[in-house]
C-alpha positions, -999 to 999 in steps of 0.1 A, spaced: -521 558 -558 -516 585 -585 -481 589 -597 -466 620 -601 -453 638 -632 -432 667 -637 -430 684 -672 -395 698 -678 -392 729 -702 -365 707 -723 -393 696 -755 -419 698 -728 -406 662 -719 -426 645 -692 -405 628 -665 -418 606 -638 -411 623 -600 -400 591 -584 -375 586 -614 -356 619 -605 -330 618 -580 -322 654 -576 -325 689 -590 -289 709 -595 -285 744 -604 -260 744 -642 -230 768 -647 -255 780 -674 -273 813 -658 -309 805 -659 -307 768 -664 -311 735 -640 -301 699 -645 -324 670 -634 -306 639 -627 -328 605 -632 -313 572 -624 -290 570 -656 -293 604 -674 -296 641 -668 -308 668 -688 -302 707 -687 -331 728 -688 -343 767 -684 -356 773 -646 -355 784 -615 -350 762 -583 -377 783 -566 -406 773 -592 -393 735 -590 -391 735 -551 -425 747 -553 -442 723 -578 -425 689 -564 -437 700 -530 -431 678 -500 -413 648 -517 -381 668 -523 -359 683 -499 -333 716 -502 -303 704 -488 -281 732 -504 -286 766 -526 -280 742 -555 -291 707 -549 -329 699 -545 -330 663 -539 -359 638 -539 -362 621 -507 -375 586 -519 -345 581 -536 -317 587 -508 -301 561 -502 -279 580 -469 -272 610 -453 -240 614 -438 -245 642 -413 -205 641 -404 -194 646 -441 -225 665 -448 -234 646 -480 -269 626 -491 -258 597 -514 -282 586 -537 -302 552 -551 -278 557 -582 -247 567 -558 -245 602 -570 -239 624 -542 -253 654 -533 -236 678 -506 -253 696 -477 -252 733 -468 -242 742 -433 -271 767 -433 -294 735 -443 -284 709 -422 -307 714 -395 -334 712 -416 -319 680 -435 -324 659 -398 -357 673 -396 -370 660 -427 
């Protein structure tokens, strides 16, 4: 099994998919933060692009959050929040919900 590497426009550093819990737009215009298990880093992006190359491993549970589904931990449908592996949490759109349970 091949593992899977994402190269993040921040020093073209090269960060290994399953380390990355989940993708959050920044207060920055134009920028995204990736949060691993103990660190995150701000880079230049659009969610779109990301969405698109992480591909089936990662779910949109909110215009802002795009979280990696290997490393949830729980969903909690009621207060519409995914906890992670590293207990960050992560919230859930109204619009996405449906498609949350689905996944």
């Amino acid at each position: 099994l091949r593992k899977k590497y994402i190269t993040v426009s921040l020093h073209d550093k090269i960060i290994l998919s399953d380390s990355i819990m989940f993708f959050e737009t920044s207060a920055s215009e134009h920028k995204l933060i990736v949060h691993t298990e103990n660190k995150s880093m701000e880079f230049f992006g659009k969610m779109k692009n990301i969405e698109e190359e992480v591909g089936e491993e990662f779910i949109r549970c909110h215009r802002a959050y795009l979280v990696n589904k290997k490393n949830i931990e729980e969903v909690s449908y009621a207060e519409k929040l995914i906890i992670m592996k590293n207990k960050a949490e992560c919230p859930i759109s109204h619009r996405l919900l449906r498609q949350v349970k689905s996944k």
